[in-house]
C-alpha positions in Angstrom: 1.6 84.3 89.7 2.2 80.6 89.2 -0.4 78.8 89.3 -0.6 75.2 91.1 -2.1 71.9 89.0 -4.1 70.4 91.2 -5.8 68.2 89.1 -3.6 65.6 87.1 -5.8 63.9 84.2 -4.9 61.1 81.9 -2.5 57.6 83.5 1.1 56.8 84.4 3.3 54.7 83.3 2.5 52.1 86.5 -1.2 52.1 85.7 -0.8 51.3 81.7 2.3 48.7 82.8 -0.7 46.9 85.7 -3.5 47.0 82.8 -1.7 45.4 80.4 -0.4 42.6 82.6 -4.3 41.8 83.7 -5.2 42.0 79.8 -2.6 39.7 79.1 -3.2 37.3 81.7 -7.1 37.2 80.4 -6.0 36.6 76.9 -3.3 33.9 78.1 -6.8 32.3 80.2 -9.1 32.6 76.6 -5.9 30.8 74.3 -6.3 28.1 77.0 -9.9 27.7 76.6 -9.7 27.5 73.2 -7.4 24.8 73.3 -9.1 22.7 75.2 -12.5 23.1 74.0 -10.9 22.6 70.7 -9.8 19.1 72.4 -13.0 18.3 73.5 -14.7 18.3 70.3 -12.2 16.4 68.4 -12.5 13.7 71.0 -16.8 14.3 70.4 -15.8 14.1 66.7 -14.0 10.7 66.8 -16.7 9.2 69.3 -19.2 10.1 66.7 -16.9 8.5 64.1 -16.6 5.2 66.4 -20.2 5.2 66.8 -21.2 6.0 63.1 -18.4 3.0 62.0 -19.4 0.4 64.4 -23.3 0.7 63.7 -22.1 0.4 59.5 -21.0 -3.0 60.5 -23.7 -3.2 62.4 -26.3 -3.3 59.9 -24.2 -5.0 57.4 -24.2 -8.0 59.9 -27.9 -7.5 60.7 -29.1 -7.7 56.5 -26.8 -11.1 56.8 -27.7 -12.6 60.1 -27.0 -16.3 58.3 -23.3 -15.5 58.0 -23.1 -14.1 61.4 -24.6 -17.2 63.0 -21.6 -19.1 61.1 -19.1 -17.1 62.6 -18.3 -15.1 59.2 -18.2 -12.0 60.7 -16.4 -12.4 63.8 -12.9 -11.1 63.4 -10.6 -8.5 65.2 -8.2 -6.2 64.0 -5.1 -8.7 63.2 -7.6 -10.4 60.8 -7.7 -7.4 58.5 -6.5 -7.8 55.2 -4.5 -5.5 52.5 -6.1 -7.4 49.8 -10.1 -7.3 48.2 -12.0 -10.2 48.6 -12.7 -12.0 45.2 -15.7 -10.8 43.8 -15.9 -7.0 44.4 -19.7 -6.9 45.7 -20.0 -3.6 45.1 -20.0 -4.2 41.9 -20.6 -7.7 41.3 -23.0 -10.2 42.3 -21.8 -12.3 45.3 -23.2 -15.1 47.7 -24.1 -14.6 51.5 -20.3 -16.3 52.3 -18.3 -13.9 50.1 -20.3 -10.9 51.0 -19.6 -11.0 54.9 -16.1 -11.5 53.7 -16.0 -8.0 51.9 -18.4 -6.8 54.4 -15.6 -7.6 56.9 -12.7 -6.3 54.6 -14.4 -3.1 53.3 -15.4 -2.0 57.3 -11.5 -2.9 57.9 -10.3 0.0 55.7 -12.7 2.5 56.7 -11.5 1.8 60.1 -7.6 2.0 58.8 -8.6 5.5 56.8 -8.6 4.1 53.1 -10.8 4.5 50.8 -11.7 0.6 49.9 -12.6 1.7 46.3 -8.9 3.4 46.1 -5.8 2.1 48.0 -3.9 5.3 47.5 -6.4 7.6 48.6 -6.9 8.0 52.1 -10.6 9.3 53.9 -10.4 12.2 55.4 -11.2 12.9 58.7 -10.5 9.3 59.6 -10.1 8.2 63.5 -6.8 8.4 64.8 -4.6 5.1 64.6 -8.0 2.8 65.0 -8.7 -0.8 65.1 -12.0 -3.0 65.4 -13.2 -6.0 66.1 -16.3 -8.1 65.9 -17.0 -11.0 68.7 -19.3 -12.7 70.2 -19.4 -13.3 74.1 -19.2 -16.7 75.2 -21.1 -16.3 78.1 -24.3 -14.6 76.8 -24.1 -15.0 73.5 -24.2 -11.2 72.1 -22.4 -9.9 69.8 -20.1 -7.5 70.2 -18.8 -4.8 67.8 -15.8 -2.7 69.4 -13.8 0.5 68.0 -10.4 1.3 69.7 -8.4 4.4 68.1 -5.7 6.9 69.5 -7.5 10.0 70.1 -4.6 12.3 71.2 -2.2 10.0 69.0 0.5 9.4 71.5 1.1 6.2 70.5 -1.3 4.6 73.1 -1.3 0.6 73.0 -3.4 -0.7 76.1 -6.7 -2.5 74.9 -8.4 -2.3 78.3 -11.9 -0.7 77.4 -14.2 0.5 80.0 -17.2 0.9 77.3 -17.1 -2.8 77.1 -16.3 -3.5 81.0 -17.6 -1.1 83.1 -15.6 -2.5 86.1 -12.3 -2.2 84.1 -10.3 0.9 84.9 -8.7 2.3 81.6 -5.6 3.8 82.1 -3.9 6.7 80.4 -1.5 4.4 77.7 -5.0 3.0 76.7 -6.9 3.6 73.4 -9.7 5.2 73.2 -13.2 2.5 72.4 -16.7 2.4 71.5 -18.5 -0.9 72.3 -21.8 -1.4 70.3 -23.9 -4.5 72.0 -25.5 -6.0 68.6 -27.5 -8.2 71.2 -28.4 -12.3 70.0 -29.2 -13.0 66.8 -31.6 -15.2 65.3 -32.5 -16.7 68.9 -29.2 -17.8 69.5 -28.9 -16.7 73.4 -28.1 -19.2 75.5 
């Protein structure tokens, strides 16, 4: 008269309980992918910044290769000034002295994220917390452009910079650089 089940369909309690553990341990793994690929390209993003920064100065120097011979050009990042160089040479006409002076001055702010044409408006997408410098090395005569900024801005101060020394270890309270070898200039090489 009564019959037996003998075949159970659908889950238990156990079963749903184990599935969504594993789905939630796969979802937990994909957040953490995210995060770090998202990482990853901000750090691609400010190396393209470096690179796209130290090649303006670049060919600013290059179009005044008289000026960098003089040593007009050759600055670092404690050099920078707050105030425009006298004339404006975007918008005025200006000799081969005064423009490596704004030349210098205008790269300064880009590096610092201010728009040179506005003091109050910052550029977006700016690198974190950077700094630059031209110079020239002593011993071979090249000149040397270098971008340091803070890429996971935690208030990083070190200035070793393996892109400009390859045997130089940098550490983990070191900035973040981009070296751009500019090379002699005007057959200056010793």
């Amino acid at each position: 008269m009564f019959r037996r089940v003998t075949h159970c369909r659908g889950f238990t309690l156990l079963e749903v309980m184990i599935s969504l553990v594993i789905l939630a341990i796969g979802v937990m793994g994909i957040i953490g992918l995210q995060t770090s690929t998202y990482k990853q390209l901000q750090t691609s993003q400010n190396y393209s910044k470096a690179a796209m920064l130290a090649s303006s100065m670049a060919d600013r120097m290059l179009a005044n290769q008289d000026q960098v011979l003089a040593g007009a050009y050759t600055h670092d990042s404690g050099d920078a000034s707050s105030t425009a160089p006298s004339p404006n040479c975007a918008s005025e006409a200006c000799d081969a002295a005064q423009l490596a002076a704004y030349d210098v001055w205008h790269w300064q702010r880009e590096l610092l994220g201010v728009d040179p044409d506005n003091e109050n408006r910052k550029i977006p997408g700016s690198l974190p917390a950077a700094s630059g410098e031209v110079f020239r090395d002593g011993a071979t005569g090249e000149y040397l452009i270098l971008v340091r900024w803070d890429d996971d801005l935690d208030g990083d101060v070190g200035e070793e910079c393996a892109a400009l020394d390859p045997a130089a270890v940098q550490g983990e309270d070191d900035l973040d650089c981009y070296a751009l070898n500019l090379g002699c200039l005007g057959g200056a090489c010793p």
